[in-house]
C-alpha positions as a Markdown table, in Angstrom:
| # | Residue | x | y | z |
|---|---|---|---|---|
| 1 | Unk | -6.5 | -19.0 | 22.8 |
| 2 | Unk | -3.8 | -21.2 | 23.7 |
| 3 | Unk | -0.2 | -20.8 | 22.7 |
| 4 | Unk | 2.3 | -23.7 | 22.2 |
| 5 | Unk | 5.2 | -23.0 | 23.2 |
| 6 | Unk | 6.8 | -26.7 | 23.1 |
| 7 | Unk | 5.8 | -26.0 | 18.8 |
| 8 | Unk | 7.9 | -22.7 | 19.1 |
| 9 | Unk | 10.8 | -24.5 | 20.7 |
| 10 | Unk | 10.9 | -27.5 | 18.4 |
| 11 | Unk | 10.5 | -25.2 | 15.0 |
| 12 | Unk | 12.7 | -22.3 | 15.9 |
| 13 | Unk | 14.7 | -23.2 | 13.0 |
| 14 | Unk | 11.5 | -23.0 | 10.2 |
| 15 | Unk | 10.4 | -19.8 | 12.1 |
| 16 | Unk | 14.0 | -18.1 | 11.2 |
| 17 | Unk | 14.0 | -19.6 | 7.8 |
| 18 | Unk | 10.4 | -17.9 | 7.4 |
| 19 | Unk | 11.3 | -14.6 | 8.8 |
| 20 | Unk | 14.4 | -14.7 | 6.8 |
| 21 | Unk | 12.7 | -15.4 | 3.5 |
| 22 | Unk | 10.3 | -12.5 | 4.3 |
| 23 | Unk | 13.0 | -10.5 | 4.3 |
| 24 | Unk | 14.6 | -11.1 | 1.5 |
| 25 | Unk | 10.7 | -11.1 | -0.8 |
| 26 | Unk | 10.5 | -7.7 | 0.9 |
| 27 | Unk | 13.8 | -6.6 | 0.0 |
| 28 | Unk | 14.5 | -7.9 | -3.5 |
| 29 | Unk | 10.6 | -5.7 | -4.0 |
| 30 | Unk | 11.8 | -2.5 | -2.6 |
| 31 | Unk | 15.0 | -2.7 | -4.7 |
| 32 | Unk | 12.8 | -3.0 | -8.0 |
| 33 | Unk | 10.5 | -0.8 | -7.0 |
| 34 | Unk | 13.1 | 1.7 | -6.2 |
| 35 | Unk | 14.8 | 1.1 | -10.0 |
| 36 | Unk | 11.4 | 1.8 | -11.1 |
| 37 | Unk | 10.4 | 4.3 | -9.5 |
| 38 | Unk | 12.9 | 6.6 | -9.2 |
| 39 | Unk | 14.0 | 7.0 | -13.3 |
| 40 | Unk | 9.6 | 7.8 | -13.7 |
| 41 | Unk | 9.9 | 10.2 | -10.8 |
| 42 | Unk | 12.8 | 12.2 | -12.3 |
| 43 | Unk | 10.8 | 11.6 | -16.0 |
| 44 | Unk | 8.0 | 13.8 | -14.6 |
| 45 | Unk | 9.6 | 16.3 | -12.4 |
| 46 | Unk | 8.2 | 19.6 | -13.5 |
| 47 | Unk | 5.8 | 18.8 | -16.1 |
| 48 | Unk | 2.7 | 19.1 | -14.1 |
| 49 | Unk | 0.1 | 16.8 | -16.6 |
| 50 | Unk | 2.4 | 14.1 | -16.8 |
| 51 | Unk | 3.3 | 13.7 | -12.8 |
| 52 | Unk | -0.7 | 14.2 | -12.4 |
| 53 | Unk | -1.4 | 11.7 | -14.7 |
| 54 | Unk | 1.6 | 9.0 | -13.5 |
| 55 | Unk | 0.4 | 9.8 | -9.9 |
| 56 | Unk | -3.2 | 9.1 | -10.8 |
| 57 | Unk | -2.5 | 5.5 | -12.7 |
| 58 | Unk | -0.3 | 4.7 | -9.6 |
| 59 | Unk | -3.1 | 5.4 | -7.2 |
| 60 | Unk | -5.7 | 3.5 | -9.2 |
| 61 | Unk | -3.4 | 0.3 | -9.1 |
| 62 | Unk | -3.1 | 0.9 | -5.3 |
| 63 | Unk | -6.7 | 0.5 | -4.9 |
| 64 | Unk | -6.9 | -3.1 | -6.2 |
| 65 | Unk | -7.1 | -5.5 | -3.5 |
| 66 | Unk | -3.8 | -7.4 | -3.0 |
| 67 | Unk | -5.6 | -10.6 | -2.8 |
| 68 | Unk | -7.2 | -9.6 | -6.8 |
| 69 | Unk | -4.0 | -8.7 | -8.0 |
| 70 | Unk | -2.4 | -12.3 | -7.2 |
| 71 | Unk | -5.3 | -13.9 | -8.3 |
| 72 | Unk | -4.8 | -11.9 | -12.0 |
| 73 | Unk | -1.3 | -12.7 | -11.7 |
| 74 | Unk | -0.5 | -16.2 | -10.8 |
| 75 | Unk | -2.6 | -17.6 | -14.2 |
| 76 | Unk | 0.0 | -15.7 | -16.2 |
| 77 | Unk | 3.1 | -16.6 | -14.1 |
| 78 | Unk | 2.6 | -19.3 | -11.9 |
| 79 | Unk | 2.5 | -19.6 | -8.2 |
| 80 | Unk | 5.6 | -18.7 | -5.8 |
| 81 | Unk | 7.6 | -15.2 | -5.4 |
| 82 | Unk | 7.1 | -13.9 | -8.5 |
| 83 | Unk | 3.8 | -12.7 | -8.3 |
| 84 | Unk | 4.0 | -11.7 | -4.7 |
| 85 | Unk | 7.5 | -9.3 | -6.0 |
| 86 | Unk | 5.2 | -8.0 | -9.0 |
| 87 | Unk | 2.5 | -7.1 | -7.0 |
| 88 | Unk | 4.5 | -5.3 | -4.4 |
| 89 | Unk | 6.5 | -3.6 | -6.9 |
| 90 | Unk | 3.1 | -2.2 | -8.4 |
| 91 | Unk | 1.7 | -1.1 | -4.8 |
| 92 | Unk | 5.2 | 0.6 | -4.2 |
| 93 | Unk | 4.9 | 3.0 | -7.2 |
| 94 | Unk | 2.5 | 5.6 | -5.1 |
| 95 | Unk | 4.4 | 6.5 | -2.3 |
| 96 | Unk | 7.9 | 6.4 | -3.6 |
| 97 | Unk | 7.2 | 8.1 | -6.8 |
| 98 | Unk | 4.8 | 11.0 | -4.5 |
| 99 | Unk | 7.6 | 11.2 | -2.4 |
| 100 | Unk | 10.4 | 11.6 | -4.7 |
| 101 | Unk | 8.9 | 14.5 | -6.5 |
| 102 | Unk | 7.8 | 16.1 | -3.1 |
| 103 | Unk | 11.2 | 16.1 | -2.4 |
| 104 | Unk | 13.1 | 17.6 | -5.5 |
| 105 | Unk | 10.3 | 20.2 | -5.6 |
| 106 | Unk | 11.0 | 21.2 | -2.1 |
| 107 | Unk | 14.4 | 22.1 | -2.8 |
| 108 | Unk | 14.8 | 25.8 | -3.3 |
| 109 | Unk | 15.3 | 27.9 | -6.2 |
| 110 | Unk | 18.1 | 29.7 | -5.3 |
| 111 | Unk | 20.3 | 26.6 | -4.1 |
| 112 | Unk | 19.8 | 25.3 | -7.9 |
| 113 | Unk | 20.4 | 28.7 | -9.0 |
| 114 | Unk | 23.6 | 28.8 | -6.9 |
| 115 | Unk | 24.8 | 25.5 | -8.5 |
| 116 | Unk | 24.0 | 26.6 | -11.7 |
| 117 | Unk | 26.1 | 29.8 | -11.1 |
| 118 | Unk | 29.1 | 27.9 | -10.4 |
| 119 | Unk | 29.0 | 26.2 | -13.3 |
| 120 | Unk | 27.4 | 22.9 | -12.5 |
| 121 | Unk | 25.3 | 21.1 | -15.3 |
| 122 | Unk | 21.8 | 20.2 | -15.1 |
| 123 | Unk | 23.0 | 16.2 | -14.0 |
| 124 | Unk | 25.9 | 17.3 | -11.7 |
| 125 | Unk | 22.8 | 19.7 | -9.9 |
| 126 | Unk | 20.5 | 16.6 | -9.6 |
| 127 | Unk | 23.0 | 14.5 | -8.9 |
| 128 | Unk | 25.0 | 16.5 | -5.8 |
| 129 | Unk | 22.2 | 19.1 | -4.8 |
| 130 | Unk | 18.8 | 17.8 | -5.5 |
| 131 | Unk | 19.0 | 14.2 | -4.5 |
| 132 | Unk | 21.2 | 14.9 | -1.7 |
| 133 | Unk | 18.3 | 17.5 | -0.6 |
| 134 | Unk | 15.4 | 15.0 | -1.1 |
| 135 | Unk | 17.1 | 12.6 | 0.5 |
| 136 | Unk | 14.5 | 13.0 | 4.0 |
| 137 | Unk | 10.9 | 12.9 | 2.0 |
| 138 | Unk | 12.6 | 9.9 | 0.0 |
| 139 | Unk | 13.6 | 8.1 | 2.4 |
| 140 | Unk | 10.0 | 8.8 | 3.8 |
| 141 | Unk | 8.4 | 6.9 | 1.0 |
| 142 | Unk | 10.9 | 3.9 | 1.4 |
| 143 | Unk | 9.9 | 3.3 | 5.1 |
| 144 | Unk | 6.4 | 3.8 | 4.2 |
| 145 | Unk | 6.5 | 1.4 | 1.6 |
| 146 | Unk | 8.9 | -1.0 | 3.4 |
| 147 | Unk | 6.4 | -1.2 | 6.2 |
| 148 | Unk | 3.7 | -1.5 | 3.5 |
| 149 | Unk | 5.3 | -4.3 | 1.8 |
| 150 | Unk | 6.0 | -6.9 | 5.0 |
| 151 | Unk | 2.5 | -6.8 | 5.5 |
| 152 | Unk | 1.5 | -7.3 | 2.5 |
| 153 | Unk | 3.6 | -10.0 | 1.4 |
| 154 | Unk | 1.8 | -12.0 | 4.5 |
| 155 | Unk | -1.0 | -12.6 | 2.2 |
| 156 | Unk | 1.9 | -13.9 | -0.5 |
| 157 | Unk | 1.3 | -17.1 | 1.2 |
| 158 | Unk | -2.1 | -18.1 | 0.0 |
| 159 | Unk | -0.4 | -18.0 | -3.6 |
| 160 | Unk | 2.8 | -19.9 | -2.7 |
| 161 | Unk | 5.1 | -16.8 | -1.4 |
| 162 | Unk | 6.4 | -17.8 | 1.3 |
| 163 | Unk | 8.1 | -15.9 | 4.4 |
| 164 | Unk | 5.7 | -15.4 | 7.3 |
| 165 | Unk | 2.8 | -15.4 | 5.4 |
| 166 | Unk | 2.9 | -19.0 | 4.6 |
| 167 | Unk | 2.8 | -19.7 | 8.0 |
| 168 | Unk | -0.1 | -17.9 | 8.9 |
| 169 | Unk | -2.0 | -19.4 | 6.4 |
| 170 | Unk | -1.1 | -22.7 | 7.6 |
| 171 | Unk | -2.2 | -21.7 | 11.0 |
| 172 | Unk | -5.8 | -20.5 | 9.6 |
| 173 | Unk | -6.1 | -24.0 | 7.5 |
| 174 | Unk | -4.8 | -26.0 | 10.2 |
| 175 | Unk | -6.8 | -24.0 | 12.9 |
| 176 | Unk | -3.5 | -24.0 | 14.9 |
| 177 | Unk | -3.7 | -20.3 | 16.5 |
| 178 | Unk | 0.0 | -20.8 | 17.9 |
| 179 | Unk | 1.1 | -20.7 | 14.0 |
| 180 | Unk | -1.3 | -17.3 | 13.1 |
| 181 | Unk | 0.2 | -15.4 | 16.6 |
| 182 | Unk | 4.1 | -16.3 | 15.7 |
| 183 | Unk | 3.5 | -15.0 | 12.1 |
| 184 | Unk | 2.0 | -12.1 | 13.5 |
| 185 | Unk | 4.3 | -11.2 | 16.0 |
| 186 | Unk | 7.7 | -11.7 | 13.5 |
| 187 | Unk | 6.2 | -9.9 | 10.8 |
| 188 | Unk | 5.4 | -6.9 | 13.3 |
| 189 | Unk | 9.2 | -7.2 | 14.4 |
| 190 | Unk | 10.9 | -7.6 | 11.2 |
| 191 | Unk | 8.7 | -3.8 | 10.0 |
| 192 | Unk | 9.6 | -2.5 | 13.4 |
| 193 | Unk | 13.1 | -3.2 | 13.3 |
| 194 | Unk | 13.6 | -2.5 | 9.0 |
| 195 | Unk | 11.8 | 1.3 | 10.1 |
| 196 | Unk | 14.5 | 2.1 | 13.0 |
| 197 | Unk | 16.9 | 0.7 | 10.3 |
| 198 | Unk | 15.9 | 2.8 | 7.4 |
| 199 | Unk | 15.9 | 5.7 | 10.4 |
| 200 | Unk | 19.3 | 5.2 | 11.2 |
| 201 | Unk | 20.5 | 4.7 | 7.5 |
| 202 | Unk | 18.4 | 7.9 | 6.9 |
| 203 | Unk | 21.1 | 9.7 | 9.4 |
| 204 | Unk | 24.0 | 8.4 | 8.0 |
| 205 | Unk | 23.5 | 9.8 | 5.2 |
| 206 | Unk | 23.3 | 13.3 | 6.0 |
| 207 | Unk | 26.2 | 14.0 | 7.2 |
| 208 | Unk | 25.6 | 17.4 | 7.4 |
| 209 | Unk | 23.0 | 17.3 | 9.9 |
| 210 | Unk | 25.1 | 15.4 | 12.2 |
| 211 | Unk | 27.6 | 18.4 | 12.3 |
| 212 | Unk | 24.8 | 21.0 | 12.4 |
| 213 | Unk | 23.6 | 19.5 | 15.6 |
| 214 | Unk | 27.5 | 19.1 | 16.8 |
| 215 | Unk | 28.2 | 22.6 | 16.0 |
């Protein structure tokens, strides 16, 4: 397979515009998916048929075939973004919801007790003791699902999604391998470098941590 590195140097500027478009479909997803998923994590928290049942719904929309789900959704919205967003959103749910309510059971009883103790209300515990404590397994989810998402959205490009995705499909219609291998190598890049990202943002926010280690 031969690689053309003369097309690399001469589009450099679409390959950017691709990889920054990518970005922004996979990031405009996550930030729904996280306004959705959060408010039906804390919904169910501690009522055991209703997480079971929300968890089950979101796993049986996982299981449908990302190229299926476009295909249901571009008839009723069109081609472009939007159904690449929607779908992503949907495939989010799993993993961010499972991991939000992994995380506020894993905090401890007494530490909620504690708060309670000092007078804290039920918000002002989930707001500065639970959330802050689930912060690791949520967190979890997102990189899981962010990683999740930029491949995903590849396959965004045979209904008109754009990012990398729309140039590997142009590679596989125009048989051009050079196009296929420099979608394939940003999209692995751009999950690589959002992971060590989210790792790092992961960090910052725990401050605590930081001066555990220091200490």
């Amino acid at each position: 397979m031969e690689i053309r590195w003369d097309w690399i140097e001469r589009h450099r500027g679409e390959i950017e515009s691709a990889t920054l478009g990518h970005l922004k479909l996979t990031a405009i997803s996550l930030a729904i998916a996280l306004a959705v998923a959060l408010p039906l994590a804390l919904a169910v928290r501690g009522r055991r048929i209703a997480s079971a049942a929300l968890l089950s719904l979101a796993g049986i929309l996982y299981t449908i075939p990302s190229i299926a789900l476009f295909g249901i959704l571009v008839p009723l919205i069109g081609l472009g973004s939007w159904p690449v967003i929607i779908g992503l959103v949907v495939y989010a749910q799993l993993t961010l919801v499972r991991n939000t309510l992994v995380g506020l059971a894993a905090v401890p009883a007494p530490v909620r007790e504690a708060a309670e103790g000092m007078g804290l209300t039920p918000r002002q515990v989930l707001l500065r003791i639970e959330l802050p404590l689930a912060i690791p397994a949520i967190v979890a989810g997102i990189r899981v699902t962010t990683v999740t998402a930029i491949g995903i959205a590849t396959v965004g490009g045979l209904v008109g999604g754009g990012g990398l995705g729309q140039i590997i499909v142009d590679g596989v219609r125009r048989d051009f391998p050079t196009l296929i291998v420099v979608g394939a190598v940003c999209t692995t890049a751009l999950a690589v470098a959002l992971d060590l990202a989210l790792v790092l943002a992961e960090r910052l926010s725990q401050p605590w941590l930081r001066a555990g280690r220091a200490a």
